[in-house]
N, C-alpha and C positions, 0 to 999 in steps of 0.2 A: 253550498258554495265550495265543496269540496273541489269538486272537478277545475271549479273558477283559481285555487289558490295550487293545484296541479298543474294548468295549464302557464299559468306567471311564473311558476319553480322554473318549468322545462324550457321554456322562453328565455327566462335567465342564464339557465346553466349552455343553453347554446350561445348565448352573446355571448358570455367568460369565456367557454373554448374557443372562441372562435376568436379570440385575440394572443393565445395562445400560440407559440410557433412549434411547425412539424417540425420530425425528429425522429430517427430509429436509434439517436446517442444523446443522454442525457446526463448533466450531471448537477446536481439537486445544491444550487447556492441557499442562501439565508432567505435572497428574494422569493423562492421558489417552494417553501418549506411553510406551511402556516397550521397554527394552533390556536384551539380552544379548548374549556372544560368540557369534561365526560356530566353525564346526568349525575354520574358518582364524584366529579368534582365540584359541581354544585353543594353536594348533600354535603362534603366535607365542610365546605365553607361554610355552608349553614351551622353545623357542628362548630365548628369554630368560634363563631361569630356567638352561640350559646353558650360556650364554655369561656370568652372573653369578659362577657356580662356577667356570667357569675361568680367570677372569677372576682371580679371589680368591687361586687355587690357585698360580696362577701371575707373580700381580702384572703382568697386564698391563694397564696403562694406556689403551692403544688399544682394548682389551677392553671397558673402561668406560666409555670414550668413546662404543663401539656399543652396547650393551645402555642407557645410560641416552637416547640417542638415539631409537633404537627405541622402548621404551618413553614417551617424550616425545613422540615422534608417534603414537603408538597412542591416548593420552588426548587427543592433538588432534584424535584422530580420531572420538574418542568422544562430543567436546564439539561436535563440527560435525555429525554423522550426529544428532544428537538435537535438534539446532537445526535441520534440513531438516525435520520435521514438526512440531516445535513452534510454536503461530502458525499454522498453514497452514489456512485454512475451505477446508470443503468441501460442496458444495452434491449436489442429481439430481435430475430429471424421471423422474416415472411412466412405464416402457414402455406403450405402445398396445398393448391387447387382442391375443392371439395363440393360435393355433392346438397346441393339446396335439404334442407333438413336437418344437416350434420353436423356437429359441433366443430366449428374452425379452432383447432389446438394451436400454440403457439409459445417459442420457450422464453422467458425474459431471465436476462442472465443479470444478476446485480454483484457489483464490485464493491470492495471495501478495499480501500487503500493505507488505512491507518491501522495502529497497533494493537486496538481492543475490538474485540466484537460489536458486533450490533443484533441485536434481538427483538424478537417478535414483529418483525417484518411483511406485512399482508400484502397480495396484490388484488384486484377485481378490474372489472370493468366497470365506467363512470356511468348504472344505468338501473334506475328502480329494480328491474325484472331479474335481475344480478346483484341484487345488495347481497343476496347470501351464500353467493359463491366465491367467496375469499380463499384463497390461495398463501399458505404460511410458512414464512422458513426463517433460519438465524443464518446472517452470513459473518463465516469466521473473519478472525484478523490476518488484514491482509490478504484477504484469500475471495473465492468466489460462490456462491451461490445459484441456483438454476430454477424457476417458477414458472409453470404451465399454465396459463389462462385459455380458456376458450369463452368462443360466443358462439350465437346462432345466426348466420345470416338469416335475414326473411325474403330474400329475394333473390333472384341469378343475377349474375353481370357481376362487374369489376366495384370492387367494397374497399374503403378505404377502412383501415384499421379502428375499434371505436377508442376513443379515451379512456386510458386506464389510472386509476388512483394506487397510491400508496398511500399505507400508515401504516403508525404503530401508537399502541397504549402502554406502550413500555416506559418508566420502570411498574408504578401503582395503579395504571387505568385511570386515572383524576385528569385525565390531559388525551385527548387525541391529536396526532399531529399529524398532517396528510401534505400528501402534493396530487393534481395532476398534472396527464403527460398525452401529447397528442403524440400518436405514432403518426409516421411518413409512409409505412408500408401499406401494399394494397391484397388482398387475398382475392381470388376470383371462383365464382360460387359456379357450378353447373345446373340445368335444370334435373330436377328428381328425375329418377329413371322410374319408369310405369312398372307398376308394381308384378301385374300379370300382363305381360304386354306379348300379341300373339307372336308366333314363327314369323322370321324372315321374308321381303317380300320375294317375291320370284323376279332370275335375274331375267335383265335384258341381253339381246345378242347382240356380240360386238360387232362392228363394222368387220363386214368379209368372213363374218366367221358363221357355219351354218347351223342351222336353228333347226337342229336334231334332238333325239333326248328327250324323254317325257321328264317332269319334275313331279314332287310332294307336297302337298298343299302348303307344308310346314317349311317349304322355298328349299330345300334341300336337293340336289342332285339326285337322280335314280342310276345313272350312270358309275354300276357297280361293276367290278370283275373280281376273280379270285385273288386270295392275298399271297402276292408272291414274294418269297425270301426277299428280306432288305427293305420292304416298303416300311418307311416310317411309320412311327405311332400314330400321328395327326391324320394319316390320311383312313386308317381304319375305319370302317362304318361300324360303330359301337352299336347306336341300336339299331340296324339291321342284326348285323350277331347275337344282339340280346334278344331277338325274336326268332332268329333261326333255335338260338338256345329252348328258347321256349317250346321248342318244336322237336325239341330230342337230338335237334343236328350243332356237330361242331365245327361245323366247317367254317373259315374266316374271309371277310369281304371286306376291299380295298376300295376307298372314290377313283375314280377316273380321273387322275387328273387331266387329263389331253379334253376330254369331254365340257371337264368346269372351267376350262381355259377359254373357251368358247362365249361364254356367259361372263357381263358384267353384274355383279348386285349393284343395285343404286337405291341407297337410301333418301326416300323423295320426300320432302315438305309437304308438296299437295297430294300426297299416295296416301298419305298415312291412315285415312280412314274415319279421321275425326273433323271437329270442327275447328274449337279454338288451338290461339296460337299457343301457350303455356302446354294444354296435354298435345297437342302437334309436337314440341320441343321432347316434352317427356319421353314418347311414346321412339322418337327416331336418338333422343339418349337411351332410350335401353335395348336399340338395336344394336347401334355402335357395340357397346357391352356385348351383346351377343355372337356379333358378327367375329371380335375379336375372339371370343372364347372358344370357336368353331375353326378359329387362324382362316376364315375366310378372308379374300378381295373385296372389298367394298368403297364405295364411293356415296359423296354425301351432295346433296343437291338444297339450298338455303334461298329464297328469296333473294337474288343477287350474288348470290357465291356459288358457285361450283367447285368442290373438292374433288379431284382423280382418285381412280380408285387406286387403293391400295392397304399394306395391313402391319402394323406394328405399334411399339408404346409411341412412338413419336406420332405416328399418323392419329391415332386413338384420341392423344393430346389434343392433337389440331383441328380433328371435326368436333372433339367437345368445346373447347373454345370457341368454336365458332357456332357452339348452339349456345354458349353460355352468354357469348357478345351480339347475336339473331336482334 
């Protein structure tokens, strides 16, 4: 019946959030802040509750000297561990775009606006599989503090932030006192790039332009000449000269650009080689990757979307999102 009382927890815990209002600014009232004993605030009271009886039994004084002591600091301890969150804002910035597998980082900054510190301050994410990556800091008085959470997407597309808890067991650990907090942010996942994913396809020729030039299996231009003073770094044929090297010669060789001008690359949905749509998405994410890292032209072709070619961090941006949103 485990799974039965797993499946009623997680049923629950999405009804409560989900009454919950979004937010990327919050700031933590009395309504918002709730406590109970720790397993070690139980064990006190039991403790307690045996040193009252014999205390009684026995008429010992000193007895009752300790049990209402205890007890006196346990409620002081109740009253400060609820005043460490209560008052406390807290703010986050949207993670930047990330890669299906990859931990979504993300900073949450928490304010303290009052004169004393606040201590031992955790954050997490509201989610079994994250109970034990708690996040810890003191934020001073008056001043601010800054907390890293991540998570893992399981999927691409556009992810709304998960629900993340506070607490603290500050001062004695006999008390936890937590809130959660639905963020408003969305982070947007990519699909994995194919781990081994082959060469480049082979471009197409543009309109009017003639389809001259042999290519490389590895979709690369053959349209080499020598390198002449001034030609940029980008346009070097590294491994062609790493093969001339190999061959005793140093002579250095230049892409043609007038030649690769000729040729569009088009990264094609239905070219890709495979079947499904998930490794399809992969496999044309770790071309984009590629294509940039070569400072080629490239153009991306989606069921419905046509992207022009072309090649920079923005363009890069735009075909991944659009294999992220496919």
């Amino acid at each position: 019946m485990t799974w039965v009382g797993a499946l009623v927890r997680n049923r629950f815990r999405q009804w409560w959030q989900s009454r919950l209002p979004l937010g990327d600014l919050i700031t933590l009232t009395q309504r918002r802040v709730y406590i109970l004993p720790t397993a070690a605030g139980f064990m006190l009271a039991a403790t307690l509750l045996v040193l009252l009886v014999a205390s009684i039994n026995y008429q010992l004084n000193l007895g009752y000297l300790m049990t209402f002591l205890l007890a006196g600091s346990a409620v002081a301890g109740m009253h400060i561990g609820h005043g460490t969150l209560r008052g406390l804002t807290m703010s986050l910035t949207a993670p930047e775009p990330q890669f299906m597998g990859v931990n979504a980082v993300f900073d949450v900054r928490l304010i303290n606006d009052r004169r004393s510190p606040r201590h031992g301050i955790g954050l997490a994410v509201v989610d079994a599989t994250h109970a034990d990556h708690w996040s810890w800091t003191d934020v001073p008085a008056q001043g601010m503090a800054t907390v890293q959470v991540a998570f893992r997407p399981d999927r691409r597309g556009l992810h709304r932030l998960p629900a993340l808890t506070a607490q603290t067991l500050f001062p004695l650990g006999t008390f936890r006192v937590w809130t959660v907090w639905r963020p408003a942010a969305q982070v947007l996942v990519y699909p994995t790039p194919e781990a081994h994913a082959p060469g480049l396809p082979q471009g197409e020729p543009r309109p009017g332009g003639a389809n001259i030039g042999s290519r490389q299996d590895t979709g690369e231009f053959e349209g080499l000449r020598a390198y002449q003073r001034g030609d940029p770094l980008k346009l070097i044929a590294w491994k062609q000269v790493a093969r001339a090297a190999a061959r005793g010669s140093d002579e250095l060789m230049s892409r043609d650009a007038q030649q690769a001008q000729r040729y569009a690359l088009w990264l094609d949905f239905a070219h890709t080689g495979l079947q499904g749509t998930e490794q399809r998405l992969s496999r044309l994410c770790a071309w984009v990757l590629q294509a940039e890292r070569q400072d080629r032209d490239y153009g991306l072709r989606l069921p419905g979307l046509a992207i022009n070619p072309g090649r920079g961090e923005a363009h890069k941006r735009r075909c991944l999102e659009a294999l992220a949103t496919c």
